[in-house]
N, C-alpha and C positions, 0 to 999 in steps of 0.2 A: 728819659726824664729831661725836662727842659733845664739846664744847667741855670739861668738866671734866677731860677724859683730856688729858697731854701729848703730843704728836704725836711718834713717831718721824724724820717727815722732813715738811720744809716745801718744797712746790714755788711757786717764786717766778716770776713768768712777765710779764716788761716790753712791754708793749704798745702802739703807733701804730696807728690804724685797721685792727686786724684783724680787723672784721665776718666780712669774705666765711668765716675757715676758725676762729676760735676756738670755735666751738661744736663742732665735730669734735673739735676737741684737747679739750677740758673733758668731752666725752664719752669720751674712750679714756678723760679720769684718775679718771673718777668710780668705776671698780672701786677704785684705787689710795685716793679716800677716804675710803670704807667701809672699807678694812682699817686705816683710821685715818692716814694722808696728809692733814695742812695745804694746801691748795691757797692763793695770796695773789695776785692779779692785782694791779699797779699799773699804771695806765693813763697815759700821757704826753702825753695833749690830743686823744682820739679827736674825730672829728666823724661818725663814720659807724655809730654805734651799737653799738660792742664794749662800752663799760661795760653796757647794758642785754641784751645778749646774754647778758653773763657774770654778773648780777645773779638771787642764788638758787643760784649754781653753783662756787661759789668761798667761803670761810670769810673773808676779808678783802678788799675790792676799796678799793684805793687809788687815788689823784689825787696827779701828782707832772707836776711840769715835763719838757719831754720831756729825752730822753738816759738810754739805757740803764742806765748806771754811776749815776745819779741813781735810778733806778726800784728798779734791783737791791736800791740799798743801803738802801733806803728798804724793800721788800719785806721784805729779811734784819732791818732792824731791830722789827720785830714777829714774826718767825715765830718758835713757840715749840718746833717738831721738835729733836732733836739732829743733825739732818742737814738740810744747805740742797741741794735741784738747782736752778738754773737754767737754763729752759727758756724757749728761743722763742715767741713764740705761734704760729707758720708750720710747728712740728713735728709729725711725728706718732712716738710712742712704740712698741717693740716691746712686746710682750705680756710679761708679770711684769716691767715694767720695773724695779718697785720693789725686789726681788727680787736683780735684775740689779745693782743699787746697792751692796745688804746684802752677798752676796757679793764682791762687788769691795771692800768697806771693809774687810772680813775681812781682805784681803791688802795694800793699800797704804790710804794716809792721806785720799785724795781722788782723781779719775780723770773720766772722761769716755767718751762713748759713740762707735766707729765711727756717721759719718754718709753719708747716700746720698740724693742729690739726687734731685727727683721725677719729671724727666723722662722719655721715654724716648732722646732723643739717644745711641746711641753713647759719644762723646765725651766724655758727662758721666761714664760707668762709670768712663771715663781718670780724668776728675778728680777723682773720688771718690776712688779707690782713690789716689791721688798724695797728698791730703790726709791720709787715716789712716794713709799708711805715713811721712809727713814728719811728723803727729803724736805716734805712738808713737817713731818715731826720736830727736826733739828732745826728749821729755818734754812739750811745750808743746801745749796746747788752744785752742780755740776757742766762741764762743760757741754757733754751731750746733752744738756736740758735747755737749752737754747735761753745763757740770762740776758736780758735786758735792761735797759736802766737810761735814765736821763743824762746826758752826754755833760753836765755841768756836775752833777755827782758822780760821775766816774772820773772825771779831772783832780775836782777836789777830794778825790780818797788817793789818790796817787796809783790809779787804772791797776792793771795786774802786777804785783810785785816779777821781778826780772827771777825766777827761780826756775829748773827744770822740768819739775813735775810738781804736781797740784797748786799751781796759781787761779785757780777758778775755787778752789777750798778757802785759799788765802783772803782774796777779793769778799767770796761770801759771808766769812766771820766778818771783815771789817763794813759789809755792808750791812749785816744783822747788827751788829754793834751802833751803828750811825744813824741807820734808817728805818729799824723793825723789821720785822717776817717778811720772806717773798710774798709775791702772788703767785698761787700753786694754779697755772690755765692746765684746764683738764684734758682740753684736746690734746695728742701727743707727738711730739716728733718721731719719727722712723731714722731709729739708727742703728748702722749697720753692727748686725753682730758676729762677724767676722774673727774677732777675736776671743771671742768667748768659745763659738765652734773649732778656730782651729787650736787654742789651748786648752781648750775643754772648758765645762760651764763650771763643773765643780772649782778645779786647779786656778779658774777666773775668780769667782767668787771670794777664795780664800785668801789669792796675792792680793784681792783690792780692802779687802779686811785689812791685814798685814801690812799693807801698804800705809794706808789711815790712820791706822793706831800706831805705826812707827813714826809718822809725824805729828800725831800728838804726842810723844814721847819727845820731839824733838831729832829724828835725825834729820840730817840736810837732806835737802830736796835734789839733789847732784846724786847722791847714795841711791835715793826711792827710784831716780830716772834710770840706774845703773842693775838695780833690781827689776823693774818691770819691764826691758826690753828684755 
């Protein structure tokens, strides 16, 4: 991307040792920027070789303490696009994703992507589909669903609150509260399901229940991070 040009959209992408699969995803986004797409890795203390993976391949590669909400925000505070996505590093992108964005800004303020885990289990089809239909129902996203939003209203809602786990939950109420329902882009991301396989899909399903409903109850988010590792 030619650095003099301002970027239409910054993709900001918070990373822990994601060797094995970031070079796949920085290749799906390198069509995206050429068409002029900010790419901004911030990296949270790899030891496994992702910053030199993604060095050459990305327009800002950052170093930031780990925790997502710390990365994001740190990402978001240099990207110069008028539209911020953030993305996974463990995703992979439908095709014109970028596209897919423009479109959907068109109609609502900010939104998010149907997501589809990588497996092929059965089961997971279950949980997929359970996920994008309790998404678009509630208004409310998540980080595997790749949100996005105009870089002016992610400043003025004060970007992810600094919390341990669910700052992408947090962001979403006060974006539904400010700005209306996402845009639900049906095309989906591919995220890895890894964790569901190696803790099982059921024992998955019910921690992230358990999880959600103990912060609508109100326990701190330092607690929920101490439970789901």
């Amino acid at each position: 991307m030619d650095h003099r040009e301002t970027p239409w959209l910054s993709v900001v992408i918070p990373v822990l040792n994601e060797a094995e699969g970031i070079g796949a995803l920085l290749e799906q986004l390198a069509p995206l920027r050429e068409r002029g797409a900010e790419l901004i890795l911030v990296d949270g203390g790899s030891s496994d070789g992702t910053r030199e993976i993604a060095a050459g391949r990305v327009d800002r590669l950052l170093q930031r303490g780990r925790g997502r909400a710390r990365q994001m925000n740190a990402g978001a505070a240099v990207a110069r696009g008028e539209v911020l996505w953030f993305l996974h590093g463990d995703s992979r992108i439908p095709e014109e994703a970028d596209e897919h964005i423009r479109e959907a800004l068109s109609r609502r303020a900010w939104g998010r992507f149907d997501v589809r885990l990588s497996g092929e289990q059965p089961m997971l089809r279950v949980v997929e589909r359970a996920m994008n239909l309790r998404s678009c129902l509630t208004g409310i996203a998540t980080g595997d669903q790749g949100m996005f939003l105009g870089r002016e209203d992610f400043q003025s809602l004060g970007g992810f609150p600094a919390i341990e786990l669910m700052e992408d939950i947090a962001l979403s109420k006060r974006l539904k509260r400010a700005l209306g329902r996402p845009a639900c882009v049906r095309a989906p991301l591919i995220t890895s399901s890894r964790r569901w396989e190696t803790r099982g899909i059921l024992r998955t399903v019910l921690l992230m229940w358990w999880l959600r409903l103990a912060y609508a109850l109100g326990v701190k988010p330092a607690r929920l991070a101490r439970w789901y590792r």
